[in-house]
C-alpha positions in Angstrom: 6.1 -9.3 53.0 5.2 -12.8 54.0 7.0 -14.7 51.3 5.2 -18.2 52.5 2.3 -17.0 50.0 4.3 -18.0 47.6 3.2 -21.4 48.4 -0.2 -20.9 47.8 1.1 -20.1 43.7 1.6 -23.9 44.0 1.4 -24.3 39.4 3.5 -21.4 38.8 6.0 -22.5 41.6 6.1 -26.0 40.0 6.6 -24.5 37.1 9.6 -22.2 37.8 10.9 -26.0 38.9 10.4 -27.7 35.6 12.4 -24.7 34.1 15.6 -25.1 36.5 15.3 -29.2 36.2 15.4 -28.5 31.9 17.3 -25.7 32.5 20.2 -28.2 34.3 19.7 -31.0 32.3 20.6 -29.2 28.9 23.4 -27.9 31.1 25.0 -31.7 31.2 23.5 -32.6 28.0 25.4 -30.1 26.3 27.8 -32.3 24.2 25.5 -35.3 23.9 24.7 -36.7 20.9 20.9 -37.7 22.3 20.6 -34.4 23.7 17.3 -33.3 21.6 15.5 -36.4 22.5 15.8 -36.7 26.3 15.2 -32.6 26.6 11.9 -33.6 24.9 10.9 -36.6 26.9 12.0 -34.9 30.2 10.1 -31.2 29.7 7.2 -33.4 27.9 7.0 -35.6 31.6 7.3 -32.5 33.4 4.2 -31.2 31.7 2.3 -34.3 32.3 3.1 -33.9 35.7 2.1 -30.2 35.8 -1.5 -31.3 34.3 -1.6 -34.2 36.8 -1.1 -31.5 39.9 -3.6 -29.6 37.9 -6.6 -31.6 38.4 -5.6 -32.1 42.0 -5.4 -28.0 43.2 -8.0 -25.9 44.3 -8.6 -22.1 44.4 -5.9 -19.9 45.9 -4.9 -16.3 46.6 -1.7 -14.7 47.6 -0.4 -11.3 48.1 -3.7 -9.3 49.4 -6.1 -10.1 46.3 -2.9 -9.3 43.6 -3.2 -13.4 42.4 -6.3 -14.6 42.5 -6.8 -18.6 41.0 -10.3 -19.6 40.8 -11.4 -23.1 39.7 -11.7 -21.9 36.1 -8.5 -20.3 36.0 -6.9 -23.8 37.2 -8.8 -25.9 34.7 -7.7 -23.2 31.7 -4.2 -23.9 33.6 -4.7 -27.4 32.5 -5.9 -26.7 29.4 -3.4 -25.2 28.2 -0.6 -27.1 29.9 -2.0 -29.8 27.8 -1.6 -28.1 24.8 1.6 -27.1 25.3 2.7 -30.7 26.3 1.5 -31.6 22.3 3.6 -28.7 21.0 6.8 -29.9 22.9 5.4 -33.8 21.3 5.4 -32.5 17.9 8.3 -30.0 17.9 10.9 -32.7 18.6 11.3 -34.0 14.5 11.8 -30.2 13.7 14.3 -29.4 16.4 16.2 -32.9 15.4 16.3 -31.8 12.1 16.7 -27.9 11.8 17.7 -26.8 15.5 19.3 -29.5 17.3 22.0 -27.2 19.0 19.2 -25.1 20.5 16.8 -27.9 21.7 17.8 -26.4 25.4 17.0 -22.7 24.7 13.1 -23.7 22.8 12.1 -25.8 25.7 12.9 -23.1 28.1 11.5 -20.6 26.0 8.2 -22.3 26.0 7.9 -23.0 29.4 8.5 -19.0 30.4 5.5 -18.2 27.8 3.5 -20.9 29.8 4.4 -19.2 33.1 3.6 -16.0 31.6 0.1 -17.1 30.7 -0.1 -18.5 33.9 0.2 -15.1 35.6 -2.1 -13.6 33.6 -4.8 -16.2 34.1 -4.3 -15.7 37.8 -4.1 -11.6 38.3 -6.4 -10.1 40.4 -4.7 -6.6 39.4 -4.0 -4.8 36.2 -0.4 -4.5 37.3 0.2 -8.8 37.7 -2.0 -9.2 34.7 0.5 -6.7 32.6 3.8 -8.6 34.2 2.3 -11.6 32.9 1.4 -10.5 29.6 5.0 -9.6 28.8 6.7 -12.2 30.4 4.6 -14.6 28.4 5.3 -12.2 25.2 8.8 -11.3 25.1 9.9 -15.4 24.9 7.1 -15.5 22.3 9.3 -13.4 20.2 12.2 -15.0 20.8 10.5 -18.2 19.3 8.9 -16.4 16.4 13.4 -16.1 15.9 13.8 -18.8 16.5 15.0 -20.2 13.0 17.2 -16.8 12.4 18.9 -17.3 9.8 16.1 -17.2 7.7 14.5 -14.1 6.2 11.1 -14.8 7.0 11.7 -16.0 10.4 13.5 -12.8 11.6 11.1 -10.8 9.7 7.8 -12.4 11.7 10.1 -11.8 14.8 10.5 -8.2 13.9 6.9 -7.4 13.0 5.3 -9.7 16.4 8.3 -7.3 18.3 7.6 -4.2 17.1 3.1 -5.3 17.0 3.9 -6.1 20.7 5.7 -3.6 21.8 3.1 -1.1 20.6 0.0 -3.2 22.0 1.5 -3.1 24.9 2.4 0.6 25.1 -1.5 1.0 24.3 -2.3 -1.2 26.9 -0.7 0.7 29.4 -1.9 3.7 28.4 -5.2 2.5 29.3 -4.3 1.1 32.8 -3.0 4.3 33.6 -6.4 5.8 32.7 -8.2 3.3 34.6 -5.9 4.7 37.6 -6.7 7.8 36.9 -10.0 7.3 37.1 -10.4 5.0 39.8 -7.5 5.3 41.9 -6.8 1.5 41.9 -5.4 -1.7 39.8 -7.1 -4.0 41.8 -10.4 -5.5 39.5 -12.7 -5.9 42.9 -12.0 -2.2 43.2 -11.6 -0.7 39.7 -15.8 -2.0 39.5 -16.7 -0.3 42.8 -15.0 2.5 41.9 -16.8 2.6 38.6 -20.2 2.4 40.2 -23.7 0.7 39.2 -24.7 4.3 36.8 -25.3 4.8 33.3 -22.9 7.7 32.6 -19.5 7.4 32.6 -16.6 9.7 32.8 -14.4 10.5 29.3 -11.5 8.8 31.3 -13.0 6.0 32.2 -14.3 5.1 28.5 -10.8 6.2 27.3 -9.8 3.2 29.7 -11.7 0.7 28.7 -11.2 1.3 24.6 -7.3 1.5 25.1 -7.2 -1.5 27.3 -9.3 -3.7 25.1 -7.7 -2.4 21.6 -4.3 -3.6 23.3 -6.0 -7.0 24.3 -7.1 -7.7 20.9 -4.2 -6.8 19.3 -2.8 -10.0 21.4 -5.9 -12.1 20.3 -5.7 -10.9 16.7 -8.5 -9.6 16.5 -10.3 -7.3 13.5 -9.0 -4.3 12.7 -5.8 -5.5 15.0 -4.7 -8.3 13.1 -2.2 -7.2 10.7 1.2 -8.4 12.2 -1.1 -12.3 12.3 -0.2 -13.6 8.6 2.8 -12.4 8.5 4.4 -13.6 12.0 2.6 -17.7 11.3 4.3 -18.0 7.6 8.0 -16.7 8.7 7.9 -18.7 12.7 8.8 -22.2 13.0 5.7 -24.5 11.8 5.7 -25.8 15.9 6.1 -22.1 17.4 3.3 -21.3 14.7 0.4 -23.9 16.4 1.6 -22.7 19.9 1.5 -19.3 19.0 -1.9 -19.8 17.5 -3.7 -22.0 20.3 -1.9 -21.6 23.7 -1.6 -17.8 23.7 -4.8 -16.8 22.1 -6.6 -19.1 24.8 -4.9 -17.6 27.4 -5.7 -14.0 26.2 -9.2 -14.7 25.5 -9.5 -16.0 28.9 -8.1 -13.4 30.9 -10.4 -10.8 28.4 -13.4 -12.9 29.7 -12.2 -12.4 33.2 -11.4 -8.8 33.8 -14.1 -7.4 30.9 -16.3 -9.1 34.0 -14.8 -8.4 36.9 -13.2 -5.2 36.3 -15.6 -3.5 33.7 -18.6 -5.2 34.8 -20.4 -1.8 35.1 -19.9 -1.2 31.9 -20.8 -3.6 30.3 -23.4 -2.3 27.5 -20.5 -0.2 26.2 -17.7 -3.1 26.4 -20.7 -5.7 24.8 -21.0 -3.4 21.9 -17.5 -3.1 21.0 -17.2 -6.9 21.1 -20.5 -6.9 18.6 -18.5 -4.9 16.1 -15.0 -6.7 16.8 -16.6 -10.0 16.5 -18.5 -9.3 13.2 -15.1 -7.9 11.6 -13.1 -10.7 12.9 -15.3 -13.7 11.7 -16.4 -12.1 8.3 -13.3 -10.6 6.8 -10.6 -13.3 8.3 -12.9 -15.6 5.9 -12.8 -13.7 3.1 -9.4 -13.6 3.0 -9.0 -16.9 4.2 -10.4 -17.7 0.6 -7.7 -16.1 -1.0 -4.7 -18.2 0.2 -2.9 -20.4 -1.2 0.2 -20.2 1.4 -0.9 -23.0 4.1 0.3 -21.1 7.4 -1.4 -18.1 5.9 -4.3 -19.8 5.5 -4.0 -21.3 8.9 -3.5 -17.7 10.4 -6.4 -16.2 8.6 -8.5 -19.0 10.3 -7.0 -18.4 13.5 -8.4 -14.6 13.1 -11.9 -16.1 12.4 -11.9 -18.4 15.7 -10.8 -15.5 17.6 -13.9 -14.1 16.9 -15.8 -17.1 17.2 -14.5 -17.7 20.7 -15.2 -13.9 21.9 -19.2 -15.2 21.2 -18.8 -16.8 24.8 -17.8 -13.2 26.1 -20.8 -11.6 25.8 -22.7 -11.4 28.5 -20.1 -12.7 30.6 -22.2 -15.2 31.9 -21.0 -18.3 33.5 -22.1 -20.2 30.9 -19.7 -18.2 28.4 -17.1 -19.2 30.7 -17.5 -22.7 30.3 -18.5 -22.1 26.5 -15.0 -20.3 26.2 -12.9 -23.2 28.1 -14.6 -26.0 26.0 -13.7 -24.1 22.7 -10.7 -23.5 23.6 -10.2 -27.0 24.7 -11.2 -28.2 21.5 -9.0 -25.3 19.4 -6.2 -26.8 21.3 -6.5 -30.4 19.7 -8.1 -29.4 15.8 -5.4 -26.9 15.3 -2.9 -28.9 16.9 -3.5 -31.7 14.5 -3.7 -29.4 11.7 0.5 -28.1 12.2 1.3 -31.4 13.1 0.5 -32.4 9.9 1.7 -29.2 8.4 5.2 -29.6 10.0 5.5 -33.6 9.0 4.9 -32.6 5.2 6.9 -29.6 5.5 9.5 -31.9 6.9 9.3 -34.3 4.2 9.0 -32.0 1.5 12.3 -29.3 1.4 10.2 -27.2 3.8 7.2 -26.4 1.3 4.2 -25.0 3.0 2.2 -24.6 -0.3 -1.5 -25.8 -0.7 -0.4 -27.4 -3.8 2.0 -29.5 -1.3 -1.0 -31.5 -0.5 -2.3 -32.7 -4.0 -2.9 -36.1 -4.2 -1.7 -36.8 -0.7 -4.4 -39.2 -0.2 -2.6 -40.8 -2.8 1.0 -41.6 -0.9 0.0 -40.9 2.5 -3.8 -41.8 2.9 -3.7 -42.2 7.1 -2.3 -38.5 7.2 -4.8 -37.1 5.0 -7.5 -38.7 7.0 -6.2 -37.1 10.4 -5.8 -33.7 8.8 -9.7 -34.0 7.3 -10.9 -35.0 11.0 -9.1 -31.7 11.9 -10.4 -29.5 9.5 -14.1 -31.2 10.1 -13.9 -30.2 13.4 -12.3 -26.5 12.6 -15.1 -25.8 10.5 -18.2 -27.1 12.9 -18.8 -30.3 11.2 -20.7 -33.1 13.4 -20.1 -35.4 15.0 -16.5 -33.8 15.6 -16.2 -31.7 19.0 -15.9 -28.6 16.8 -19.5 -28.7 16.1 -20.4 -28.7 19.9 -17.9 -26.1 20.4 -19.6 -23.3 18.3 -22.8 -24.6 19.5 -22.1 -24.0 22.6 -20.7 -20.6 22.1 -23.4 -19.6 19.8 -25.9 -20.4 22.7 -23.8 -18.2 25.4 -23.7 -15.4 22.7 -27.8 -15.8 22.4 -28.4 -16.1 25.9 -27.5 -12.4 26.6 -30.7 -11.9 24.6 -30.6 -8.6 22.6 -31.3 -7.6 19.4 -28.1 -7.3 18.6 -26.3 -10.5 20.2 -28.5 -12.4 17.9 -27.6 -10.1 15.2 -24.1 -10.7 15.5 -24.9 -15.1 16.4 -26.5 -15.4 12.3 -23.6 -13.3 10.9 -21.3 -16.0 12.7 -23.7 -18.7 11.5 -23.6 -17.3 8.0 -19.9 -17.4 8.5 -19.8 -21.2 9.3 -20.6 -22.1 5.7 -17.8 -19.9 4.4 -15.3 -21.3 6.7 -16.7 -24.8 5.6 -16.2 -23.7 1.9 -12.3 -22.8 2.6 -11.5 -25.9 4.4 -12.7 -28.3 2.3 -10.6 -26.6 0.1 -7.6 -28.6 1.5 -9.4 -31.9 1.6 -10.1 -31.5 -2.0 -6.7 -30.7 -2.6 -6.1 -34.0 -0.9 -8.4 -36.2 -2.4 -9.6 -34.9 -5.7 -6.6 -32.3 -7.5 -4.4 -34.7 -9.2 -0.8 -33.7 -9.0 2.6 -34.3 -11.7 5.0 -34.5 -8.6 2.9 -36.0 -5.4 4.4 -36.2 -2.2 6.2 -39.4 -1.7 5.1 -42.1 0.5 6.7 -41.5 4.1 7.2 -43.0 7.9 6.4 -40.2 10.5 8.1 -40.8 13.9 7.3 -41.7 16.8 6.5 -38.0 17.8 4.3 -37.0 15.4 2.3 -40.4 15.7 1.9 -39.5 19.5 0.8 -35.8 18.7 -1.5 -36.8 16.4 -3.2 -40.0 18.0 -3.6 -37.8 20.9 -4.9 -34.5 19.1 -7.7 -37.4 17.1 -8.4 -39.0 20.3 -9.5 -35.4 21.4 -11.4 -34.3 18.5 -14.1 -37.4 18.9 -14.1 -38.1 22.3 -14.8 -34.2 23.7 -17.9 -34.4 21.7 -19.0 -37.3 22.7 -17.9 -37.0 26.6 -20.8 -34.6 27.8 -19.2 -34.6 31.2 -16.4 -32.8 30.5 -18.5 -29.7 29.6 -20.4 -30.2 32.6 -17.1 -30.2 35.0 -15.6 -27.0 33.2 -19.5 -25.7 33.6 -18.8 -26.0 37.5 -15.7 -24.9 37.6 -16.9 -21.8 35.5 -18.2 -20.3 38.5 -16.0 -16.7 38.8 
């Protein structure tokens, strides 16, 4: 083996160094009193630094076609550095407060689950792209735990454990199909294998359906969702918004990727799985969303429904669904993140209540932090001006471009859907400004932190509207 390639994994390999420089420093920070502070700042640089390498590195390939990192799979890299960089931001009041002994632990953690996603976003193989999966997944888990001595926490752990261990075993099952059938893990070869026909072998269908129910079950999707409201109410508020932004747009990129590359000859059996998935998802995590009155319930219900929403960009897999799906995501990243910012500074500030009735008459005693959080939700539910609305415009036009009956079937149920989602988010803002409450929240000063998080997260939900040249760059680099 010519171990020199692994210089051509140039983010991962910068990113195995962030995690022995944080890895050392809470080594000598151990009795320090300042210890949760400069563990932040130093993993929070570290990221910037990673996103700054980012926009400098081009395509690359190592180990006979087993990593492959195209331009897109760089700039979702970035993407998602960048949203892990917010979560770090944001996570430091909570760790101050609840879990300042294992500051050193979370920020490892979360950089392991970004070098997981990494790996996957970079496989070229169905054996990498499995490596990655559960190296990303496994120190998910451990910071669903994270706060264990609390019932719900080690009961969300248990249920994403045991939801994991099972998708995965799925998963596998599948790829070992697929090798049946095919006689390789590589995706180039799995889709010559498979052929340019219309009839395909019981094996090789068996394949496909195993390996995407496993995949959803990651991305939460309808009828694999379950283990979703659950695991966001009982993890850490800051584990919660990474669990819900950075992994789902890791997964739903690497779905984009090998449904193309790998399954590509099968696509009018894969596109009509994702017509039924996507209808299930966007309709029913509504509904229920509706019924919630549990904020980080709520939250996890609507992370179902954009699930759904950002599998529009798959069909087809056209380019343009590529750069429909990096946009969205892009966008997901900063409304959501916004969203649990604000959800962890109230929970904070209010004996770690995560109620809707939390928020009555906030605009009352915090009026700047209600504002933020109705920005958010604006842009969640498709709202112009907000970048949200471009989002699911842009998704909805990648979905219709495929041209069928059925893709624009499945575009008006998801435009139907828009309204109800806008119905169950404005349920918060009236909660806001409108419900009167007895006991309101009291007037508070958020930190430093959570005023960087959030100016950042705002600053992204107007400006990526409004910038059309950042969808045109992630359209050129959308080229697979």
């Amino acid at each position: 083996m010519n171990y020199g390639q692994f210089l051509n994994m140039i983010p991962e390999a910068l990113l195995v160094l962030a995690l022995i420089i944080v890895f050392f420093a809470d080594f000598c920070l151990m009795k320090s009193e300042r210890k949760v502070g400069v563990l932040g700042k130093l993993t929070a640089a570290l990221l910037l630094c990673q996103t700054i390498m980012l926009t400098t590195v081009g395509p690359a390939e190592a180990f006979g076609g087993m990593y492959v990192a195209g331009q897109a799979a760089q700039v979702m890299k970035l993407i998602l550095t960048f949203g892990t960089f917010i979560v770090v931001v944001m996570a430091e009041p909570w760790l101050e407060n609840e879990a300042r002994r294992y500051a050193g632990e979370f920020h490892l953690l979360v950089l392991s689950t970004l070098l997981g996603m990494y790996i996957m976003m970079s496989s070229g193989s169905f054996l990498i792209f499995f490596l990655g999966l559960e190296t990303a997944s496994v120190p998910m888990a451990c910071l669903v735990a994270f706060d264990k001595f609390k019932k719900q926490s080690a009961e969300a752990a248990a249920k994403y454990i045991l939801v994991a261990t099972f998708s995965s075993g799925v998963m596998l099952y599948g790829i070992s199909f697929i090798y049946a059938a095919t006689g390789t893990l590589y995706f180039n070869d799995v889709a010559t294998a498979l052929g340019n026909r219309y009839m395909f072998s019981p094996l090789q269908l068996m394949g496909l359906v195993f390996f995407f129910s496993g995949l959803a079950f990651k991305l939460s999707l309808v009828p694999f969702h379950f283990w979703t409201a659950d695991t966001y109410e009982g993890a850490p508020t800051p584990i919660t918004g990474y669990l819900s932004v950075c992994s789902k747009g890791a997964a739903a990129f690497a779905a984009l990727v090998i449904l193309v590359k790998a399954f590509g000859p099968m696509i009018d059996y894969w596109e009509y799985m994702l017509y039924v998935v996507i209808v299930l998802s966007i309709t029913i995590a509504n509904l229920f969303a509706i019924r919630q009155s549990e904020l980080k319930r709520f939250m996890a219900f609507s992370s179902i429904s954009q699930a759904g929403y950002i599998m529009l960009a798959v069909i087809g897999g056209s380019q343009t669904g590529m750069a429909s799906l990096m946009y969205y995501i892009l966008v997901y990243v900063v409304a959501n993140m916004a969203v649990f910012t604000v959800i962890s500074t109230v929970e904070q500030n209010n004996g770690g209540a995560t109620k809707m009735s939390a928020y009555d008459g906030l605009y009352q005693t915090n009026p700047k932090l209600a504002f933020l959080m109705t920005l958010a939700l604006f842009s969640l539910a498709g709202i112009p001006p907000f970048a949200g609305m471009f989002s699911k415009f842009f998704v909805f036009m990648a979905a219709a471009e495929q041209g069928s009956f059925w893709a624009y079937f499945v575009v008006f149920v998801a435009l139907i859907n828009t309204v109800v989602s806008l119905y169950y988010y404005l349920l918060i803002v009236k909660a806001m400004y409108i419900k009167p409450s007895d006991s309101p929240l009291p007037t508070f000063k958020t930190d430093v932190n959570t005023r960087v998080a959030l100016a950042v997260c705002t600053a992204g939900i107007v400006l990526f509207g409004i910038c059309s040249c950042i969808y045109d760059y992630l359209f050129v680099a959308s080229a697979m």
